[in-house]
C-alpha positions as CSV (number, residue, x, y, z in Angstrom):
1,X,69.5,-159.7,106.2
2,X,65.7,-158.1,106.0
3,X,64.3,-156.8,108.7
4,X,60.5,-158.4,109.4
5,X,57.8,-156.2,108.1
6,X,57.1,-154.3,112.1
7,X,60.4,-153.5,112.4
8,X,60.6,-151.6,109.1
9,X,57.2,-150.0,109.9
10,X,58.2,-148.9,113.3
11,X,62.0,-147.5,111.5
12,X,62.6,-144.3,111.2
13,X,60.6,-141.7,109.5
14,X,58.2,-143.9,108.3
15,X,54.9,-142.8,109.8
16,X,56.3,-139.3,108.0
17,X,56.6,-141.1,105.1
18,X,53.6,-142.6,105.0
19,X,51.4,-139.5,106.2
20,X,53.5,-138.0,102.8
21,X,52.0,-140.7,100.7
22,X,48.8,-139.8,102.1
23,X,49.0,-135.9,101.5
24,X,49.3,-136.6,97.9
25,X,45.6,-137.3,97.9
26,X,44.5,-134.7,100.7
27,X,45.7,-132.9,103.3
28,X,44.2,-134.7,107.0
29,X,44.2,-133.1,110.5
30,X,44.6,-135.0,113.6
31,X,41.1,-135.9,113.2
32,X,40.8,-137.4,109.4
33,X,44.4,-138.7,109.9
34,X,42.9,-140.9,113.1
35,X,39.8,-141.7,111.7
36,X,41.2,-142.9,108.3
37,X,43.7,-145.4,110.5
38,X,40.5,-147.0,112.3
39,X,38.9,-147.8,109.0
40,X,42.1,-149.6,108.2
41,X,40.6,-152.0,111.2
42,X,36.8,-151.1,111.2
43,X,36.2,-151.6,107.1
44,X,37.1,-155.6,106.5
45,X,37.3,-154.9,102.8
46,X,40.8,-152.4,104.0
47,X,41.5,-155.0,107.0
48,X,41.6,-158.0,104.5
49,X,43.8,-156.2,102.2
50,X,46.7,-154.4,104.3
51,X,47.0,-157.8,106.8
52,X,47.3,-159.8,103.6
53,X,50.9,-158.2,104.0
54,X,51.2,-159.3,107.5
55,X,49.1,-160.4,110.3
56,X,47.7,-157.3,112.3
57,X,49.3,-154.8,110.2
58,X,45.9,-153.2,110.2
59,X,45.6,-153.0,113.8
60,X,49.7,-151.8,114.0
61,X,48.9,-148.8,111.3
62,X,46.1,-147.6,113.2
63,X,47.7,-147.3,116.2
64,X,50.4,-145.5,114.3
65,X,48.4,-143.2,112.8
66,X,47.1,-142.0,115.9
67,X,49.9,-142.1,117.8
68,X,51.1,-139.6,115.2
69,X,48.1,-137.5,114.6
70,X,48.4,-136.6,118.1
71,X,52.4,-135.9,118.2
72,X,52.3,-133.7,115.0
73,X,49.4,-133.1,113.5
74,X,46.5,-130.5,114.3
């Protein structure tokens, strides 16, 4: 049985996981990791593309990402 797509997101050590995928490119604070998560939403050309997966994903992953930035990152 799969799990639907939020459920997986919300699993686990995912946020870690994706803030990894991230740090292969650059290393964000709290700051750049937050900001980058509200141009998910704010840029339509990033919006269109990640809630082409799902339906609000965009919206879900910048909530995440700051959610995270503020537990762990500085």
């Amino acid at each position: 049985m799969r799990l639907p797509r939020r459920q997986l997101l919300a699993s686990p050590g995912r946020k870690e996981r994706h803030h990894a995928w991230i740090r292969r490119f650059w290393e964000p604070d709290a700051e750049a990791s937050t900001a980058l998560g509200r141009m998910y939403l704010e840029d339509e050309r990033f919006t269109t593309t990640i809630d082409r997966h799902e339906p609000g994903l965009a919206a879900y992953l910048r909530d995440a990402m700051a959610v995270y930035a503020r537990a762990t990152l500085r």
